[in-house]
Legacy VTK file of the C-alpha trace (Angstrom):
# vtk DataFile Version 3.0
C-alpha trace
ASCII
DATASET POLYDATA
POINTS 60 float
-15.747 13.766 9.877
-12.804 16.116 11.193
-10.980 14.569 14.150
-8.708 16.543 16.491
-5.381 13.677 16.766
-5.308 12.168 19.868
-9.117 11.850 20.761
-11.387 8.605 20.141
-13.844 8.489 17.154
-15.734 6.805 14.832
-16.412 6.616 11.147
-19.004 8.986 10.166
-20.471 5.775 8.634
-21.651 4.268 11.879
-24.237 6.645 12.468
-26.161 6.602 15.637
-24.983 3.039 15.832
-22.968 2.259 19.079
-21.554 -1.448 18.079
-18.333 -0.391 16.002
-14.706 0.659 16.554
-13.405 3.650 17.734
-9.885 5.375 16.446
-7.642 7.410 18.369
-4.697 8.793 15.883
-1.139 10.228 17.281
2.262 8.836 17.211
-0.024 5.027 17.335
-3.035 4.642 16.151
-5.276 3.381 18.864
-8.278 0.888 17.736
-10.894 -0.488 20.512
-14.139 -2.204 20.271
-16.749 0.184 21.812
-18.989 -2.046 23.343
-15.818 -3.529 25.378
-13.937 -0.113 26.147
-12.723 -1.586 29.235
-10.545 -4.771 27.066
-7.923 -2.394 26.259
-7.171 -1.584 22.313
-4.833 -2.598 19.966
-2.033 -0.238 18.604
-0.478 0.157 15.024
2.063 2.245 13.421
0.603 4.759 10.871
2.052 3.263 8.123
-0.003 -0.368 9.326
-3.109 1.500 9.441
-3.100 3.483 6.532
-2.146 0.290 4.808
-5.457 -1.331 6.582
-7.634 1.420 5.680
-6.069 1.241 1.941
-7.199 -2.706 1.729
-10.368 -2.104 2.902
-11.291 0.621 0.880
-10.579 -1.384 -2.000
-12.412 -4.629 -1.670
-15.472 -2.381 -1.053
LINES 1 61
60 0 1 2 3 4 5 6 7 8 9 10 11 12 13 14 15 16 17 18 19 20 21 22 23 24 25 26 27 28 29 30 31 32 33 34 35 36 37 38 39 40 41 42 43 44 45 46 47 48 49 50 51 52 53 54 55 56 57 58 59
């Protein structure tokens, strides 16, 4: 999935699905649940969320 920074998306491995997170990259990276838009999001350095994505991808 290509992503222009600073707009909301979601991993190309959701599908059609709508229950998931969305990402919005830029000098934070942005995180919100997208069935809850309205609850705010929660915000991370790069570094955090590369880290994050890093973990993840491994214990797959």
């Amino acid at each position: 999935m290509t992503n222009r920074t600073g707009e909301w998306h979601k991993s190309s491995y959701s599908g059609a699905r709508s229950e998931c997170v969305e990402v919005k990259e830029g000098a934070r990276v942005l995180v919100r649940d997208t069935r809850h838009r309205e609850l705010g999001h929660l915000g991370f350095v790069p570094r955090e969320w590369a880290a994050l994505v890093t973990s993840v991808r491994v214990a797959e």
